[in-house]
N, C-alpha and C positions, 0 to 999 in steps of 0.2 A: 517018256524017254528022258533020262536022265544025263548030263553033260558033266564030266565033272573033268578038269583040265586042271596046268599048272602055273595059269595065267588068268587066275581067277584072284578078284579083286574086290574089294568094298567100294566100290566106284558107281556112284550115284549124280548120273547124269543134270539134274534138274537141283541142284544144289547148289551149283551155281547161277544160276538163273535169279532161285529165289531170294539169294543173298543179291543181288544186281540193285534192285531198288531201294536197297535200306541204305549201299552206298551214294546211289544219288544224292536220297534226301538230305544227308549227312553235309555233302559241300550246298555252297551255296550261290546259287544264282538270280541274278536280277533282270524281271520278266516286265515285259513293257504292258502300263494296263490296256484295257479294251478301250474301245471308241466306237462310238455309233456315228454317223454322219448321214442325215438326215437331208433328201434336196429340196429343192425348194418345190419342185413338182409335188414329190411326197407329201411337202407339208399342206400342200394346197387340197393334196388329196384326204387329206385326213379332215380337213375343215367339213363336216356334215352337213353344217347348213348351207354351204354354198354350191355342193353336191348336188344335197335334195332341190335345192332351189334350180337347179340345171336337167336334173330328170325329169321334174316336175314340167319342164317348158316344154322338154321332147314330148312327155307322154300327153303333155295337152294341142302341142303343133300333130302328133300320128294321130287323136280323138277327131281333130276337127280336121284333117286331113291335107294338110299345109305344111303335114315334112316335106323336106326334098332333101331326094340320097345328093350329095358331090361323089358324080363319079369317078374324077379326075383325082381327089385327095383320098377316098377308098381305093384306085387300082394301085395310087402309089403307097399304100400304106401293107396293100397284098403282098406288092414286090420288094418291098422291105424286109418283112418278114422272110422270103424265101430265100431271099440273097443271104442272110443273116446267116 
C-alpha cells in the first residue's frame, strides 16, 4: 500500500539526534577527576599475610577442636544483616 499525501516531507527524524553529541563535545566543560577512598578496614583486608596468619589460627583452633562459635556476637551480626 502505498501513501502518497500533500504533507509529505524530507523529514528525518534521527538527525537530530545524531547531530546532538558533536554539539556537546564542541562546548566545554570541567569534570571533577575520580577518587578512590580506600578504609582503613579495606586496607587491613588487603594485608595477606595477616589474613593468612588469622585463618591459619581458625583452621588450627576447628583441627584440634578448641573453636568456640560466640553466640551472642553471631546472633547480633544475623540481625544486622536483616534489619539492613
Amino acid at each position: 500500500m502505498k501513501i502518497n499525501g500533500p504533507n509529505q516531507s524530507n523529514f528525518n527524524a534521527y538527525k537530530n539526534q545524531t547531530q546532538l553529541p558533536n554539539k556537546e563535545a564542541k562546548t566545554s566543560h570541567t569534570f571533577k577527576p575520580d577518587q578512590l577512598e580506600i578504609s582503613d578496614k579495606a586496607l587491613k583486608m588487603q594485608q595477606k599475610d595477616a589474613r593468612q596468619a588469622y585463618v591459619n589460627e581458625i583452621k588450627q583452633q576447628v583441627d584440634n577442636g578448641e573453636y568456640k562459635v560466640n553466640e551472642q556476637e553471631t546472633a547480633k551480626k544475623i540481625l544486622n544483616f536483616w534489619k539492613a
